[in-house]
C-alpha positions as CSV (number, residue, x, y, z in Angstrom):
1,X,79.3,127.9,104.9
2,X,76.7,130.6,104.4
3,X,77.2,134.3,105.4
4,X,74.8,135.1,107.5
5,X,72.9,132.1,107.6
6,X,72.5,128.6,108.1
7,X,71.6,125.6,106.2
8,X,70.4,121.6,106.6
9,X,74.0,120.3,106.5
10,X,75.7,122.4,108.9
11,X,74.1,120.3,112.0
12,X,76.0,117.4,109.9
13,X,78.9,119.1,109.2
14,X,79.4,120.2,112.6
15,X,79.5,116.2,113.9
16,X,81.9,115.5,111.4
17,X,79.5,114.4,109.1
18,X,79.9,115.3,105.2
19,X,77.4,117.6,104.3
20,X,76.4,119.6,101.2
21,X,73.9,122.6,100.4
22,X,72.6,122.8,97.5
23,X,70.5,126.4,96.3
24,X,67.5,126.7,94.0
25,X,67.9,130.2,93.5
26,X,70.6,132.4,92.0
27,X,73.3,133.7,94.2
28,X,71.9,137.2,94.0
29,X,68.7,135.7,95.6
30,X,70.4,133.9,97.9
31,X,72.7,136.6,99.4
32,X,69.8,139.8,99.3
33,X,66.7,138.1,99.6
34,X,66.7,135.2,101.7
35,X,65.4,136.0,105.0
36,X,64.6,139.5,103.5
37,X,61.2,141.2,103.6
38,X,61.3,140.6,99.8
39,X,61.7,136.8,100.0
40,X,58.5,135.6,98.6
41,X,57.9,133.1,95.9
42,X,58.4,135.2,92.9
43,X,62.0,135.8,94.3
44,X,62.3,132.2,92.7
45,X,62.8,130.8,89.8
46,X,61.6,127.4,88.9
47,X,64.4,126.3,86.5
48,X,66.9,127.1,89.2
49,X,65.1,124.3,91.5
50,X,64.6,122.3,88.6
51,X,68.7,122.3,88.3
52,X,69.1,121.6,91.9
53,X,66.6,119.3,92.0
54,X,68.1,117.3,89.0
55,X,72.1,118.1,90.6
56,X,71.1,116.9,93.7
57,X,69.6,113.4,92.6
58,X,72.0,112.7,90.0
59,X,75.0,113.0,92.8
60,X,73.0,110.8,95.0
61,X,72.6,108.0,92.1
62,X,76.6,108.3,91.8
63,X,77.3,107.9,95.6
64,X,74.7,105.0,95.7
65,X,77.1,103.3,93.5
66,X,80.2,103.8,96.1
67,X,81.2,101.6,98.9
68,X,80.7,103.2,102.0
69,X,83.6,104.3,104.2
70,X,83.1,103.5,107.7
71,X,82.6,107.2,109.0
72,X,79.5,106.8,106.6
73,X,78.4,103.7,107.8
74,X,78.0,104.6,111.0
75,X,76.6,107.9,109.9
76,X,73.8,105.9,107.9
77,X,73.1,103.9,111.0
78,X,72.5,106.9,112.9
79,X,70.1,108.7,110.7
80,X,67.8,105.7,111.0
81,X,66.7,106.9,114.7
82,X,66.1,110.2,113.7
83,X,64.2,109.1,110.7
């Protein structure tokens, strides 16, 4: 959970739902900048949402691979009314 903040997954997370955050940015960006008067674009760095980027997809080509549980099933169904 985030200090302070709040991300995408918590409305998931808070239904039960697994959730995960993933940052582009450094954790000193994340912690004194976000939501700051100095969070601007140069705050970021590029590689860092490269990494994320790159975290992020290869995690969803490894659970695309993975049968389903039933929680995520029904999870799956869900989402397509909201999407």
């Amino acid at each position: 959970y985030l200090r302070g903040g709040d991300s995408d997954s918590s409305s998931f997370r808070r239904y039960g739902i697994p959730g995960m955050t993933v940052m582009g940015a450094s954790n000193d960006v994340i912690w004194d900048i976000i939501h700051s008067e100095n969070d601007t674009m140069h705050a970021f760095s590029l590689e860092h949402y490269k990494n994320a980027f790159m975290l992020t997809l290869e995690t969803m080509k490894e659970l695309a691979d993975k049968p389903l549980s039933l929680l995520s099933r029904i999870s799956a169904s869900l989402m397509r009314w909201f999407v």
